[in-house]
N, C-alpha and C positions, 0 to 999 in steps of 0.2 A: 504494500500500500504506500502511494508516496505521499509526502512531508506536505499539509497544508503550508503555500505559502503566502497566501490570499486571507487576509480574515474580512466578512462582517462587521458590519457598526454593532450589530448585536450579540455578536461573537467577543469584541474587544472589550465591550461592557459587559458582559458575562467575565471574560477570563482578568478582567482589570478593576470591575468593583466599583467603577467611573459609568453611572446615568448617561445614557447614547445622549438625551440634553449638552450634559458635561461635555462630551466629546465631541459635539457638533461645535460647541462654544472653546474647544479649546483649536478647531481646526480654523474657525471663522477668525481668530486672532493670530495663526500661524505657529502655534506652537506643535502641528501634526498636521501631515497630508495626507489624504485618500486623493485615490482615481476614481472615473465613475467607467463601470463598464455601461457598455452598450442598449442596458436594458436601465442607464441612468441612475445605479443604485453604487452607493460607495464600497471600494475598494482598501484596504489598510493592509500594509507591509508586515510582516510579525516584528519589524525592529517598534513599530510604536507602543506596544506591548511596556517595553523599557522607557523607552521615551514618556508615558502616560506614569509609569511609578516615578521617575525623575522628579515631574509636575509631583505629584502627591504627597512625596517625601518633599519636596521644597516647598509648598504651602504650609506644609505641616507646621516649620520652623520658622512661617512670617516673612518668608522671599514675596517679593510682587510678582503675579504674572510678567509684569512689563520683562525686570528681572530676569524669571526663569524666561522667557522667548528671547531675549538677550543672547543668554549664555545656550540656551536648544540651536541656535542661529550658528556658534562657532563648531556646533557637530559636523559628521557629513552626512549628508541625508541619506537615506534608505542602510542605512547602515548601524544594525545596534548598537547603541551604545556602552562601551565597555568599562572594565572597570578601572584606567586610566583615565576614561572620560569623566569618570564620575569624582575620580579626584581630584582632577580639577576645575571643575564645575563646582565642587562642594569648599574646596581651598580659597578660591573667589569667591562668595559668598561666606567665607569664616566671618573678616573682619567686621562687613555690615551686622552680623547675627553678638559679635563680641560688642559691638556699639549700643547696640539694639540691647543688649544683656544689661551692659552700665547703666543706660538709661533706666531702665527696670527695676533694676536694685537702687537705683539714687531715688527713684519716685516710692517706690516702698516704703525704702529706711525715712523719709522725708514725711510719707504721712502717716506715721502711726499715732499721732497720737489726733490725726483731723477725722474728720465727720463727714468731710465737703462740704465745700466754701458754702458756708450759709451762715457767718463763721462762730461757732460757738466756742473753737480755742485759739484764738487772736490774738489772748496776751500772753502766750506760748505757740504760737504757731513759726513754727520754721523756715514756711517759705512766704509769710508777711514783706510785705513791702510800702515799709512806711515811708509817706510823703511823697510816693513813687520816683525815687532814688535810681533803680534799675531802670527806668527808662531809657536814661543817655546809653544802654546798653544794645538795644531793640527792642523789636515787639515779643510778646509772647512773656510765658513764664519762665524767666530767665534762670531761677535758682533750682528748674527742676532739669535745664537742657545739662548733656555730658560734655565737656571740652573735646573736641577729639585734634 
């Protein structure tokens, strides 16, 4: 018997756990291609198989689409992606995810003792900004952004 090399939109959401929705939505943005055969119905290579857990695992960890189509762009197409690919795809995506982390533990350790801003602890609030001082800094909430 030979090797399906063809799948299904229904095939690839069954074997990948990814809503044929999803996968319409992820083709429509380029992050995966189908053909259409002749009877007009889609076509997928078995590399998107990998390609579509690539997506899944990098949502997981708060990559943007923009992002992961980015980095899916520097593959070669129709070709799984291996697991060289994937380390450096994932190596590129460290430092965003280690900024992303700072920033997390700085706004944590920064509200434990608030409620949100409505503000009930003001005359212990840590990230208070009296007489708006932090302005000459920019917009935003200054004392909660990371340095990078």
């Amino acid at each position: 018997m030979a090797a399906v090399t063809e799948l299904t939109v229904g095939q690839v959401a069954m074997r990948s756990g990814v809503a044929v929705s999803a996968l319409h939505f992820y083709e429509a943005r380029g992050l995966i291609r189908s053909h259409r055969t002749l009877g007009n119905q889609r076509r997928y290579g078995r590399d998107v198989l990998r390609r579509v857990a690539i997506i899944k695992v990098a949502q997981e960890v708060g990559i943007s689409l923009a992002e992961i189509g980015a980095a899916l762009q520097s593959l070669p197409e129709g070709r799984t992606p291996t697991r060289e690919d994937w380390n450096l795809l994932s190596t590129a995506w460290r430092d965003g995810l280690d900024q992303k982390i700072a920033q997390l533990k700085k706004l944590r350790d920064g509200l434990t003792d608030c409620i949100g801003c409505g503000c009930m602890s003001i005359d212990k609030c840590p990230l208070r900004n009296r007489e708006d001082h932090l302005s000459a800094q920019g917009p935003g909430a200054r004392r909660l952004l990371v340095e990078r």
